[in-house]
RODO-2510 file (C-alpha; in nm, 4 decimals, decimal comma):
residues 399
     n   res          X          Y          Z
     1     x     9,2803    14,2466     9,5144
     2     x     9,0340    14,0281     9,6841
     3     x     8,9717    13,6943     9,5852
     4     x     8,6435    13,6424     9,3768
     5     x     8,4953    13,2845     9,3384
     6     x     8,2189    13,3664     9,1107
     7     x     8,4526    13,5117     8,8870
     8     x     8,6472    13,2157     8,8338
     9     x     8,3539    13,0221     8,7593
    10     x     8,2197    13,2520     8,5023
    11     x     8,5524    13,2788     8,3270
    12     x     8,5032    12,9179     8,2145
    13     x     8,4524    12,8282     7,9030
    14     x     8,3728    12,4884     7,7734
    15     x     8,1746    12,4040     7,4310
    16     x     7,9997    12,1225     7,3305
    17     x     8,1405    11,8695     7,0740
    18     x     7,8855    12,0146     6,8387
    19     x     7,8947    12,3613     6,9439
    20     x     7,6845    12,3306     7,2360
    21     x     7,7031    12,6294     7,5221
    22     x     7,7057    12,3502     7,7990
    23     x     7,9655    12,0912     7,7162
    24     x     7,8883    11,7621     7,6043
    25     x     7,8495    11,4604     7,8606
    26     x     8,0719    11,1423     7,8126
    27     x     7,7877    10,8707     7,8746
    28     x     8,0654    10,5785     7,8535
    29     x     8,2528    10,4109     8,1027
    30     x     8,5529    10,2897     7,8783
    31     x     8,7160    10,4901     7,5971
    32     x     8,8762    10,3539     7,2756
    33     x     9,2227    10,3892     7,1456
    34     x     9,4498    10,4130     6,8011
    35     x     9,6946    10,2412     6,9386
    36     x     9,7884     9,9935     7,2292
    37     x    10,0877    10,2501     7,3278
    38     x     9,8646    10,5173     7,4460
    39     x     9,6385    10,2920     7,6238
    40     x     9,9368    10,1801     7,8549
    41     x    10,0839    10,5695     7,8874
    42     x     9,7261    10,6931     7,9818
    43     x     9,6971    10,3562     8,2106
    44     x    10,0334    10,5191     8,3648
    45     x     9,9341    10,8822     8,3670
    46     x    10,1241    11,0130     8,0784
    47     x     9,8772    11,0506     7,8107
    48     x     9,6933    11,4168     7,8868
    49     x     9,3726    11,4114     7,7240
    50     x     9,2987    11,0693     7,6868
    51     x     9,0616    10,8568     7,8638
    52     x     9,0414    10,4542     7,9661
    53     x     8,7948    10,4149     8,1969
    54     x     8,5464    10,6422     8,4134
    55     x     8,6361    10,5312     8,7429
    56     x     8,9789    10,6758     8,6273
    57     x     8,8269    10,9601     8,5092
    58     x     8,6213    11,0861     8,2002
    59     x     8,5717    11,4650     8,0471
    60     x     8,1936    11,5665     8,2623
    61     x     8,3857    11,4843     8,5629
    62     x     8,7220    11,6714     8,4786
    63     x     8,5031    11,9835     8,3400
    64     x     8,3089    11,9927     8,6855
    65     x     8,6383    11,9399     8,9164
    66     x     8,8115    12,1989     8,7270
    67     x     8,5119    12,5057     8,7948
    68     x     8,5161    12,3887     9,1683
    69     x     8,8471    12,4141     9,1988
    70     x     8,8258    12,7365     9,0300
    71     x     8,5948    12,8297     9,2574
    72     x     8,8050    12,6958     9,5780
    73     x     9,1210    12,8803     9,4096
    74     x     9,2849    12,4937     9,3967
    75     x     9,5165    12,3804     9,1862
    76     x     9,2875    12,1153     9,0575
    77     x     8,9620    11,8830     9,2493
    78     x     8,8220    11,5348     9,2148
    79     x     8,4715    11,4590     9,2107
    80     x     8,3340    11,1890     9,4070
    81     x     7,9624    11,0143     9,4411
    82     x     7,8893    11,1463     9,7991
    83     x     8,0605    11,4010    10,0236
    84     x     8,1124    11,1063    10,2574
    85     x     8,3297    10,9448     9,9549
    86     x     8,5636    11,2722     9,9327
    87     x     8,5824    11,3223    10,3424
    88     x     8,6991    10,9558    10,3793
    89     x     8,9192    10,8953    10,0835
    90     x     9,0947    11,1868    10,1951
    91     x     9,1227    11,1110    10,5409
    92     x     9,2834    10,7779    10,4268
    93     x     9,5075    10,8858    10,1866
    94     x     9,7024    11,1221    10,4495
    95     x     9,6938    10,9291    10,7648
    96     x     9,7396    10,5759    10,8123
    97     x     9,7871    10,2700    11,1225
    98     x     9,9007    10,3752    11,4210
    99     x     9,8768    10,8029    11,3142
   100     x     9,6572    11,0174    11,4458
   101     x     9,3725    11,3169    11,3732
   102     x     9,2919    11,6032    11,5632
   103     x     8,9086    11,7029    11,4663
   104     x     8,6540    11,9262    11,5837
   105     x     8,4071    11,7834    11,7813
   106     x     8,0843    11,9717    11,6425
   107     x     8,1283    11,7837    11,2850
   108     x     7,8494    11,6127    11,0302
   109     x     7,7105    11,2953    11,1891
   110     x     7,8643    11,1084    10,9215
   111     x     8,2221    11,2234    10,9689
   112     x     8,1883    11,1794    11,3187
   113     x     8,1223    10,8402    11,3155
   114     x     8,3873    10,7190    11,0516
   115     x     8,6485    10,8668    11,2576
   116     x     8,4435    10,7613    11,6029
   117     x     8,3638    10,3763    11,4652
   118     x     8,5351    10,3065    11,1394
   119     x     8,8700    10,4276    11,1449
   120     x     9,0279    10,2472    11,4427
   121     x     8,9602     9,9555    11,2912
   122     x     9,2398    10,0729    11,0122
   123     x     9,4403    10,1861    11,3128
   124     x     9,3524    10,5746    11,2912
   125     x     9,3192    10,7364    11,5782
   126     x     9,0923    11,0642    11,6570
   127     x     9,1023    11,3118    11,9301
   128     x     8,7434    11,5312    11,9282
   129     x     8,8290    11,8607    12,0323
   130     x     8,6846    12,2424    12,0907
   131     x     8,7750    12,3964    11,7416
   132     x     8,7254    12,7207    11,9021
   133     x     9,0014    12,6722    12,1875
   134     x     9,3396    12,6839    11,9850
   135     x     9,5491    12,6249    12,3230
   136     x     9,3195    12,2676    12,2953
   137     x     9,3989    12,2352    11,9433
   138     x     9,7439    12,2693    11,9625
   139     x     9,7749    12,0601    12,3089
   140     x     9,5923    11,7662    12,1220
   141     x     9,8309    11,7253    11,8657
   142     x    10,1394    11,4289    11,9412
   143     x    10,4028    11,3359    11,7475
   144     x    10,2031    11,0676    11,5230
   145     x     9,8751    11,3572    11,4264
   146     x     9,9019    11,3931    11,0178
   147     x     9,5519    11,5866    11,0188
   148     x     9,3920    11,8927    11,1514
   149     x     8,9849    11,8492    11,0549
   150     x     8,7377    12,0808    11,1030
   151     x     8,4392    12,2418    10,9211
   152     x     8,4034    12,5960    10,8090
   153     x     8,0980    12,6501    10,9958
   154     x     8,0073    12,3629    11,1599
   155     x     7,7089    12,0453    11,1546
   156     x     7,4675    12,1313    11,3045
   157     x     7,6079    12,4368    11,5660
   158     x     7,7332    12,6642    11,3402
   159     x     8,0657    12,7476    11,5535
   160     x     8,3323    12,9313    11,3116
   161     x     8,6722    12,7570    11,2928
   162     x     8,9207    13,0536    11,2712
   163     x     9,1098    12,9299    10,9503
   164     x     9,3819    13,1685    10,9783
   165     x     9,4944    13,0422    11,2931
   166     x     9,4719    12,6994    11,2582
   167     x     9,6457    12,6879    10,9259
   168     x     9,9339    12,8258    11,1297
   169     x     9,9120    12,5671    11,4000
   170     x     9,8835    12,3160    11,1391
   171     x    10,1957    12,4677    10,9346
   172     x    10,3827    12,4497    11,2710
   173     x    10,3711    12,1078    11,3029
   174     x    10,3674    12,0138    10,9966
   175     x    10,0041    11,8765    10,9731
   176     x     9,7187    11,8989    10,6498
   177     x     9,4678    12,1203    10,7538
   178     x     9,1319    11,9615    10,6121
   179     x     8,8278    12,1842    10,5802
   180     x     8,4325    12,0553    10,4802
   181     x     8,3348    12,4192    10,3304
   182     x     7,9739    12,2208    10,3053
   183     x     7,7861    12,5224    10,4434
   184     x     7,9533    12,8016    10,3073
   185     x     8,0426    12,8077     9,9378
   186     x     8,1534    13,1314     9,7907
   187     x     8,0951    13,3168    10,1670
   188     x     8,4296    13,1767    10,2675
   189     x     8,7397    13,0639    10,0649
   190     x     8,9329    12,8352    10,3142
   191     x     9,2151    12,7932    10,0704
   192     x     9,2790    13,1533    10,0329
   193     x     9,3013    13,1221    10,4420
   194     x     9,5566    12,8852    10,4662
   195     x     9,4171    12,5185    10,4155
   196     x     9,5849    12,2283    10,2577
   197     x     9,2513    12,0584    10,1345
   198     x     8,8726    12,1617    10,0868
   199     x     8,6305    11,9212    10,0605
   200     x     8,2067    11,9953    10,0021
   201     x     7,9257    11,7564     9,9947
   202     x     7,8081    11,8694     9,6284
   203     x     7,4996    11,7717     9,7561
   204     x     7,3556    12,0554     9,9353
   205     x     7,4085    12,4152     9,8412
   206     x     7,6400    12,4111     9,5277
   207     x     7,4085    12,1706     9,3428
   208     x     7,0726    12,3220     9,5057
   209     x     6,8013    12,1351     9,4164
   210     x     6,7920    11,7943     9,6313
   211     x     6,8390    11,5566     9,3535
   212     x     7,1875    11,4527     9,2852
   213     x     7,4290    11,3093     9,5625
   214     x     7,8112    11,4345     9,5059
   215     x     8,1230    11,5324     9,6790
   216     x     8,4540    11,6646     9,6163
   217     x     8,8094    11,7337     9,7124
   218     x     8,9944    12,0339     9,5968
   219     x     9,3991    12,0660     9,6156
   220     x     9,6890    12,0513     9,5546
   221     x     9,7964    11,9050     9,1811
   222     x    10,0455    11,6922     9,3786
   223     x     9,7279    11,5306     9,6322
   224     x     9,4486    11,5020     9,4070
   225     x     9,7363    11,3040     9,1517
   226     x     9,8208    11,0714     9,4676
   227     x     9,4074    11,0566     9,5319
   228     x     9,3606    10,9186     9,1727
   229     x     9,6581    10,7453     9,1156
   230     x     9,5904    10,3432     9,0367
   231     x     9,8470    10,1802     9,2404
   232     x     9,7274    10,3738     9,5867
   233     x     9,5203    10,6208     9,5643
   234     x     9,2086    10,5981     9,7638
   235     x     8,9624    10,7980     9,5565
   236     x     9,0763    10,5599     9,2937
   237     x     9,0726    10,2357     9,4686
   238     x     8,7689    10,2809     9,7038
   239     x     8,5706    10,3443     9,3981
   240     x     8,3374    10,6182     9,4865
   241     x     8,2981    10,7134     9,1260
   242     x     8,0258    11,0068     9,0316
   243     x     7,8363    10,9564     8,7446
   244     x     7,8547    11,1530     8,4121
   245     x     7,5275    11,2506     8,3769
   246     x     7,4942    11,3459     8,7940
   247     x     7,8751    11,5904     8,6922
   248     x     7,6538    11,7458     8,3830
   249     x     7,3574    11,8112     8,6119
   250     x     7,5990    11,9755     8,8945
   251     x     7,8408    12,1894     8,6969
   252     x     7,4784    12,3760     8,5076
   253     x     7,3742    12,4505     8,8740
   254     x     7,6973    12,5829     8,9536
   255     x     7,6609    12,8554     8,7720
   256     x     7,3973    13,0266     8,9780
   257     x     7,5175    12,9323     9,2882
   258     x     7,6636    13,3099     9,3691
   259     x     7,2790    13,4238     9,3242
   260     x     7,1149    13,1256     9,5006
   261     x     7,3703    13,2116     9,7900
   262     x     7,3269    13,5869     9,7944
   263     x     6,9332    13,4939     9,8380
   264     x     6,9603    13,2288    10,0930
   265     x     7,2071    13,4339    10,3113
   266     x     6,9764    13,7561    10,2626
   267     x     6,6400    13,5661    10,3727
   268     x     6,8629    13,3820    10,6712
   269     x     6,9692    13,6901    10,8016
   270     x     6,6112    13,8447    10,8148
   271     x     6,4988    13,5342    10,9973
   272     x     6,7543    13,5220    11,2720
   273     x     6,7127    13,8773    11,3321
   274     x     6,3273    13,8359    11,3798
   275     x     6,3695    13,5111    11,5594
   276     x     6,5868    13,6830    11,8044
   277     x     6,3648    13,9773    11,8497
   278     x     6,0946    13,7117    11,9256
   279     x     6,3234    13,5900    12,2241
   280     x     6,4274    13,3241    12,1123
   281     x     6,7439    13,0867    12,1338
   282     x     6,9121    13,2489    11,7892
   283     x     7,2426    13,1065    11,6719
   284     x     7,3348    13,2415    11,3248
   285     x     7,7122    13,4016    11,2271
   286     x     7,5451    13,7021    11,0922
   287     x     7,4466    13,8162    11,4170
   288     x     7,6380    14,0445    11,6364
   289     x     7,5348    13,8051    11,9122
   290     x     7,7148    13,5207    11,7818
   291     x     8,0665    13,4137    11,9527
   292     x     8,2334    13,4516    11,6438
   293     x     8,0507    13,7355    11,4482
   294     x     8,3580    13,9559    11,4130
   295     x     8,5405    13,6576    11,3387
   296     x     8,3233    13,5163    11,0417
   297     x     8,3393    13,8742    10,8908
   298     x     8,7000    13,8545    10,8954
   299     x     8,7345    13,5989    10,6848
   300     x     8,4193    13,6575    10,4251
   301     x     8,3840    13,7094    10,1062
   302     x     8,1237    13,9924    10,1865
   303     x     7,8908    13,9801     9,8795
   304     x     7,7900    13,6097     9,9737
   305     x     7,6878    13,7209    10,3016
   306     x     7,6561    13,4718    10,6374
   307     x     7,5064    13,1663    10,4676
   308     x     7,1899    12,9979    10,5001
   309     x     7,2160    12,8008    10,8122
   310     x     7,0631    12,8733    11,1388
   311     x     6,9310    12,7360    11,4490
   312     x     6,7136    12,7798    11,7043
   313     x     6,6321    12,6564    12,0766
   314     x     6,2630    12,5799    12,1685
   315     x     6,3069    12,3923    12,4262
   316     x     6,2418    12,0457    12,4146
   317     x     6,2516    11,7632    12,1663
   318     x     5,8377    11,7454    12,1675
   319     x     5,8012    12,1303    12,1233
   320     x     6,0530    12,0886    11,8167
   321     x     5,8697    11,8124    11,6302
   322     x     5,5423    11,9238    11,6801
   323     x     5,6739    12,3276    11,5546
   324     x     5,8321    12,1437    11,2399
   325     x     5,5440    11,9525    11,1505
   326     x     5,3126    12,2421    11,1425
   327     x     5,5337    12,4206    10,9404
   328     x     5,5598    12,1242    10,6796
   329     x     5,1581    12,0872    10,7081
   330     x     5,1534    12,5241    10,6041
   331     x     5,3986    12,4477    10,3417
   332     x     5,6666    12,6662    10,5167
   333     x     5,9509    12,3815    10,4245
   334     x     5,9606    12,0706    10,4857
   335     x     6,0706    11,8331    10,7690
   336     x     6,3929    11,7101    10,5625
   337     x     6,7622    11,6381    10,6671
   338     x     7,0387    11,7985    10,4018
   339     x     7,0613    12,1397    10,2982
   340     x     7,0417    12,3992    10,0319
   341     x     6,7354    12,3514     9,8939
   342     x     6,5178    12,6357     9,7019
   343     x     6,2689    12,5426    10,0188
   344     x     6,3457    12,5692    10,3595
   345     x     6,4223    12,2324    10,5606
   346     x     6,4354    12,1685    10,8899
   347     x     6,5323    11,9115    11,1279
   348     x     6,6507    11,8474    11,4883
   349     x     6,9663    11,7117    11,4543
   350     x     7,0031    11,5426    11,7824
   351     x     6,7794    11,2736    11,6621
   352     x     6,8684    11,2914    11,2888
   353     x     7,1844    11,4182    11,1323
   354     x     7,4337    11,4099    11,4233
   355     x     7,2314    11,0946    11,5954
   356     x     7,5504    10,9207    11,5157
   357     x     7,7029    11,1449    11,8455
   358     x     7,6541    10,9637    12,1904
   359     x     7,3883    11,1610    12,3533
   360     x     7,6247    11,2372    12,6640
   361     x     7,8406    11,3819    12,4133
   362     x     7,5960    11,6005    12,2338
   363     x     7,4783    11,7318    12,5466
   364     x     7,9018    11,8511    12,6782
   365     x     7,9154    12,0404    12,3130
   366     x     7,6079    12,2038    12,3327
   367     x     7,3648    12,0465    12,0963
   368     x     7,0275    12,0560    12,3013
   369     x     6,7110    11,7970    12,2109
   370     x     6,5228    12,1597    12,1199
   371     x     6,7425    12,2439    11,8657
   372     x     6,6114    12,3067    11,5624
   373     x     6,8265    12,3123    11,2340
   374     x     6,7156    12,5193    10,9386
   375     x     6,8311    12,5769    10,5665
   376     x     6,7024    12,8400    10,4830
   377     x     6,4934    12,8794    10,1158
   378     x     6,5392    13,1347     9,8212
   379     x     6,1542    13,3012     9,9403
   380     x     6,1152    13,5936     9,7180
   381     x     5,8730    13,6972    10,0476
   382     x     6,0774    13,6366    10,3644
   383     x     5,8813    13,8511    10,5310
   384     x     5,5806    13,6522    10,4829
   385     x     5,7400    13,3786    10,5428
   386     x     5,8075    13,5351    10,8686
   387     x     5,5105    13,5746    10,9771
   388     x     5,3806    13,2799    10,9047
   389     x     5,6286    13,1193    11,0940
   390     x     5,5650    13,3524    11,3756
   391     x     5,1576    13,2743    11,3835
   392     x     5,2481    12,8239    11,4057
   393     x     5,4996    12,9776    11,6900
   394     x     5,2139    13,1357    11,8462
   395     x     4,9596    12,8634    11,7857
   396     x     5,1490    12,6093    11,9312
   397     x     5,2860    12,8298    12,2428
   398     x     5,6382    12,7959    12,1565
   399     x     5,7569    13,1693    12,2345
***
């Protein structure tokens, strides 16, 4: 049978301490006890169900890491205050001074420049490579790599990692294979494909409305136990706690995330199909034209489609910004970094979200000063939308 997140998530059931259908929140940061005893066995780990103090963990936060690792068909998840907070405290808790990482080299800006800037000053080492090219993959790897990093579909090119096969590589030599499933929640399962850990910025499509900052890491029992654990964990000890009320807010939107998804996947696929019909420079995995169309499809969970990311070429760097502020100024989205919003965004990464990435380097992976970025909207109209779109195309002679 095939594997069905939104299933898992609607098979949860938590009540409120008063009978409530959403679950109350824990608005404390320390919990009290009947005894000194259980205070030290929950200070240890041994006391299951009790609480000491948030940054350990408290109930909104163990409620809204146990639906997404539902969802990610995990053993269990941690929630963090920022995608950045799970990428990093992962990255630190499996590879140390003087080891190694193998990452793709089309990742979030962010990411990018931790590993770039950051982490050789903890003595990590990166290698940046074509996540496409296994035969570079697997060359890249030496005797000290502990991780294999890449991102479902990734910031901002949308290139598909094939999962299947670099689980394998990473099984062969006995590396974690890391995966930022960021832009494609529910469309693709990266456990079910092989991978050790899967991380999301909560952020963007899986809490949907551009007001809460969030991130988490789903695995293993054994890992996400070493990530909180108080003597080294690094979720624990780096302190990138998410608030209650923020875990609430997330785990309500959650629950609509397979229809929010099904919408924003429909009205990207529309797009890219008329964008491409227009001539333009189209890259979106739903399209047969895509490098890694059949591949994408291979690994889908169908009925959440291709996600809502595309991009598209015009050209230059002035044709871009002045196409995305007339859009903003028609109220066809707005000129915004981030993603999975209930209106479209758009940006041109080169200069925003993956400015991090030395321009000679953006230009050898592909990532052109015309490139426009968009998440796509839930539009009940696409068409219109379209067309719209089409007419501040026209106006400004961009096609």
């Amino acid at each position: 049978m095939s594997f069905k997140p939104a299933n898992n998530i609607q098979d949860l059931q938590y009540f409120g301490e008063f009978g409530g259908v959403n679950p109350s929140i824990s608005d404390s940061s320390t919990y009290t006890f009947l005894s000194a005893k259980t205070m030290f066995d929950t200070f240890e780990g041994n006391a299951e169900g009790c609480y000491l103090y948030s940054r350990h963990s408290s109930p909104s936060n163990l409620y809204l890491g146990q639906a997404l690792a539902s969802m990610e068909g995990t053993e269990a998840a941690t929630v963090t205050a920022s995608g950045m907070g799970a990428i990093t405290a992962v990255l630190m808790q499996l590879c140390g001074s003087g080891e190694h990482i193998v990452s793709s080299r089309t990742i979030y800006g962010g990411t990018y420049a931790f590993l770039k800037n950051f982490a050789p000053r903890m003595g990590m080492e990166t290698s940046f490579v074509d996540i496409t090219d296994l035969d570079k993959v697997e060359n890249s790897i030496t005797p000290k790599t502990k991780i294999l990093y890449c991102e479902s579909v990734s910031n901002p090119l949308l290139e598909v990692a094939d999962l299947t096969a670099l689980a394998k590589i990473a099984q062969k030599h006995d590396l974690k294979l890391i995966v930022d499933n960021t832009f494609s929640p529910l469309s693709i399962s990266p456990k079910i494909l092989g991978a050790d850990v899967v991380i999301h910025s909560l952020t963007k499509f899986i809490n949907g409305s551009s007001d809460t900052v969030g991130g988490v890491v789903c695995g293993s029992q054994e890992f996400i136990d070493s990530l909180r654990n108080v003597n080294d964990g690094a979720a624990m000890l780096l302190g990138s706690t998410m608030d209650s009320l923020r875990s609430a807010s997330i785990l309500k939107n959650l629950r609509t995330l397979h229809i929010r998804m099904q919408q924003h996947s429909k009205n990207a696929l529309y797009l890219a199909e008329q964008f491409e019909n227009l001539g333009l420079k189209t890259v979106y995995p739903g399209l047969k034209s895509h490098a890694s169309h059949e591949l994408f499809k291979s690994m889908m969970n169908k009925a959440y489609g291709y996600g809502g990311m595309l991009t598209i070429d015009v050209g230059s760097l002035e044709k871009a910004n002045a196409l995305m502020e007339l859009m903003q100024e028609r109220n066809l989205g707005y000129l915004a970094v981030s993603l999975g919003f209930y209106k479209t965004l758009f940006s041109a990464p080169g200069s925003s979200t993956s400015s991090e990435i030395p321009e000679e380097e953006q230009k050898e992976m592909g990532l052109s000063e015309g490139l426009i970025r968009f998440s796509i909207g839930l539009d009940a109209d696409i068409e219109r939308t379209f067309q719209r779109m089409h007419q501040a195309m026209k106006d400004l002679n961009v096609l």
